[in-house]
C-alpha positions in Angstrom: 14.9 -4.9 -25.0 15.0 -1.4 -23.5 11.2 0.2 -22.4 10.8 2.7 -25.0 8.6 5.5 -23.1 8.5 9.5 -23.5 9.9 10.0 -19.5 13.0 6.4 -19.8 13.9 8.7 -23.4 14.0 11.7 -21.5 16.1 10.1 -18.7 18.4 8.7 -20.6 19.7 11.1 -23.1 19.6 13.4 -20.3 22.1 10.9 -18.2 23.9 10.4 -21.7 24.7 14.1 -21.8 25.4 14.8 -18.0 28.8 11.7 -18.2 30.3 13.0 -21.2 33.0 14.5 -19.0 34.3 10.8 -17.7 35.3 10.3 -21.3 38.4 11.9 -20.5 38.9 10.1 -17.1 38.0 6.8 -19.3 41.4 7.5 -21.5 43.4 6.3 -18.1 41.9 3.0 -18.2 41.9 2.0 -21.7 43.2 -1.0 -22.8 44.4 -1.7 -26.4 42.5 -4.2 -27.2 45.0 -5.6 -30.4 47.0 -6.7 -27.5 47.3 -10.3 -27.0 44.1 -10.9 -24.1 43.7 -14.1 -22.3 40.9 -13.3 -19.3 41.2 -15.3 -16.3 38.5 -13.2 -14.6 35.2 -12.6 -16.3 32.1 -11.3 -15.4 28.6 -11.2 -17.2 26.2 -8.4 -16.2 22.6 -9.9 -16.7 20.3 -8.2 -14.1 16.7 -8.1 -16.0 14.1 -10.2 -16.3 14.8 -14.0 -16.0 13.7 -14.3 -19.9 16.6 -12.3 -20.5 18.7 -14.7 -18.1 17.9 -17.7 -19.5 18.6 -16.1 -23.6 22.1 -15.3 -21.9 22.6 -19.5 -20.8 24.1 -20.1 -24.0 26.8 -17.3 -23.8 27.7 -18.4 -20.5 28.4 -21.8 -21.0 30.1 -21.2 -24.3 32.4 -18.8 -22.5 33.5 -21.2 -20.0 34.2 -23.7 -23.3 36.2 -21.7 -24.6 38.3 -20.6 -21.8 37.9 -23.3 -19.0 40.5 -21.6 -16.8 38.9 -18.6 -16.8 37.0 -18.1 -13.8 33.1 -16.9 -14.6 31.3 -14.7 -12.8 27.4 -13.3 -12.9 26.1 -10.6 -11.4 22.1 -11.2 -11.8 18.8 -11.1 -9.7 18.5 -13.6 -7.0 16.8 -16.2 -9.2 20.0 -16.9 -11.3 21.3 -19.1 -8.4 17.9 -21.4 -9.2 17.7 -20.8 -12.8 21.6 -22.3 -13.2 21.3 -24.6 -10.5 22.0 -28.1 -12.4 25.1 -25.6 -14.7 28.7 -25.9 -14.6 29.7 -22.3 -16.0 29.0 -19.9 -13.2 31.9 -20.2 -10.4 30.2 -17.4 -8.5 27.1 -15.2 -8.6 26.6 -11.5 -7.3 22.8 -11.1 -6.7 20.8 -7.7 -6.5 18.1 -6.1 -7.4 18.8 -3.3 -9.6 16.3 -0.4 -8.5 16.8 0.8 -12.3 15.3 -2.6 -13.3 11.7 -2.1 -11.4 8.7 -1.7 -13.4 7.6 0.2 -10.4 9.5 3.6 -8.5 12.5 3.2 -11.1 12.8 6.6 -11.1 12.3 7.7 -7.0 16.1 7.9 -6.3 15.5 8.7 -2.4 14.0 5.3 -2.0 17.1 3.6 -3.7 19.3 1.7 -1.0 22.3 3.3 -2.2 24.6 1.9 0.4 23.6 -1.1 -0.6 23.9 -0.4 -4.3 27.9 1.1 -3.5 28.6 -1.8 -1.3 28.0 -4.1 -4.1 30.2 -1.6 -6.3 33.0 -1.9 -4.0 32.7 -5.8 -3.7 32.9 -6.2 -7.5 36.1 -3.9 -8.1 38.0 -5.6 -5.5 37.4 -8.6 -8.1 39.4 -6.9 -10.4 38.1 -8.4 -13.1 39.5 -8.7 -16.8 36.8 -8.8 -19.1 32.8 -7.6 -18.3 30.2 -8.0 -21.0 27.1 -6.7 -20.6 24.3 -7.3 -24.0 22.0 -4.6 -22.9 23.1 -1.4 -24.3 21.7 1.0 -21.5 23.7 4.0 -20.1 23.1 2.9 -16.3 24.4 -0.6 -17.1 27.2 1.1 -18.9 27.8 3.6 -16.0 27.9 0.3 -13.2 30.3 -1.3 -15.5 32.7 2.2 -15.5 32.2 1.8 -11.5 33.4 -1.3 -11.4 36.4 -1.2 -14.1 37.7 -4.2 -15.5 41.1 -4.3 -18.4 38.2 -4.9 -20.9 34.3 -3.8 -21.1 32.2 -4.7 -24.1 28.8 -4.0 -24.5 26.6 -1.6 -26.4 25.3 2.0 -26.4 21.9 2.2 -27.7 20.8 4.6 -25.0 24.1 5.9 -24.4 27.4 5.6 -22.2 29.2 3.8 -25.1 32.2 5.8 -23.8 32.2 4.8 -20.6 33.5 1.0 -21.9 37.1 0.2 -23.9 35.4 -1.8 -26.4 31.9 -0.2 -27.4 30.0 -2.1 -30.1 27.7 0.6 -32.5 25.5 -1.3 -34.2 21.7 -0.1 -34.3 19.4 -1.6 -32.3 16.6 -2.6 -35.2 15.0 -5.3 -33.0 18.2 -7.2 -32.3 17.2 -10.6 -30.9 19.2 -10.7 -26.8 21.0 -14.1 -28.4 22.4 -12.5 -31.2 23.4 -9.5 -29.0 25.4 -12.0 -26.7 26.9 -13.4 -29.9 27.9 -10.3 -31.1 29.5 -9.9 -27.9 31.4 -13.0 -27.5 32.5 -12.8 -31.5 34.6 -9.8 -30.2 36.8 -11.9 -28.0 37.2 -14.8 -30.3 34.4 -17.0 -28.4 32.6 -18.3 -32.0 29.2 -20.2 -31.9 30.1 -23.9 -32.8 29.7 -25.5 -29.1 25.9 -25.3 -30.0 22.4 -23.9 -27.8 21.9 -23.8 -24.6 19.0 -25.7 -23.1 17.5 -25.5 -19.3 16.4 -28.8 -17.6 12.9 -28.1 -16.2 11.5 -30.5 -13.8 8.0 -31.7 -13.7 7.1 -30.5 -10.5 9.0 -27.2 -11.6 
């Protein structure tokens, strides 16, 4: 799940601590969530490793199950196109390398292309997007979703940021499998588990 060294720990609680004061701009955009909620516009936040992609194929597509209207989005790394390919669920991708997500000069912010990063930003609020579910639990996920604001964010806060999302989930982290975090997830807006696992077709030559 999340890398768990001395200087990411460090980083993080520190982030944690410094956004505590957007709890209070949060209030202005929360949604009840007893409310009666039918998303037509939906996006998925999966922008790690394409292990973690592929554990995510079988929220997707049960997502799009559920509510076949809806329209799905993903905002991944630029193999998702090519992962997905031969699927039906995704009606668009956003592709982008998260500097955050490098195992390499994570943490040299002047070498970030933050106009990129903000352009993206932009291009995603103007989706204006109803529900945004992210199975990660890290504060800079956390703090992209806040940026990009939806009626409804779901997600976790293992390192943080919970209360930058309307619908934080608390559960400890003790090793949770990535499927059963997406589960957890999708359980929270009435998506259950019965459509069944996702598989990936794989060609020989692939």
């Amino acid at each position: 799940m999340i890398r768990n060294t001395a200087l990411n720990r460090i980083f993080l609680k520190t982030l944690n601590v410094a956004l505590v004061p957007l709890f209070c701009i949060l209030k202005c955009f929360k949604v009840n969530s007893n409310k009666p909620f039918q998303p037509k516009k939906i996006l998925f936040i999966e922008i790690w490793g394409i292990g973690d992609l592929i554990m995510g194929g079988s929220a997707f597509r049960r997502m799009k199950e559920a509510v076949p209207d809806a329209e799905i989005f993903l905002l991944s790394k630029e193999f998702a196109r090519e992962v997905f390919k031969e699927e039906y669920f995704i009606d668009k991708y956003f592709l982008y390398d998260f500097p955050w997500t490098k195992f390499k000069g994570k943490y040299a912010f002047w070498k970030w292309d933050w106009k990129g990063l903000f352009k993206l930003i932009r291009r995603l609020r103007n989706e204006k997007f109803d529900l945004i579910l992210d199975a990660r639990g890290d504060i800079r996920n956390n703090l992209l979703i806040f940026m990009i604001r939806a009626k409804r964010s779901l997600g976790y806060d293992w390192t943080g940021g919970g209360y930058l999302l309307t619908d934080p989930i608390r559960i400890k982290n003790d090793g949770i499998h990535r499927t059963d975090a997406w589960d957890n997830l999708l359980e929270r807006v009435g998506v259950d588990n019965c459509i069944g696992d996702f598989k990936l077709t794989v060609s020989d030559e692939e």
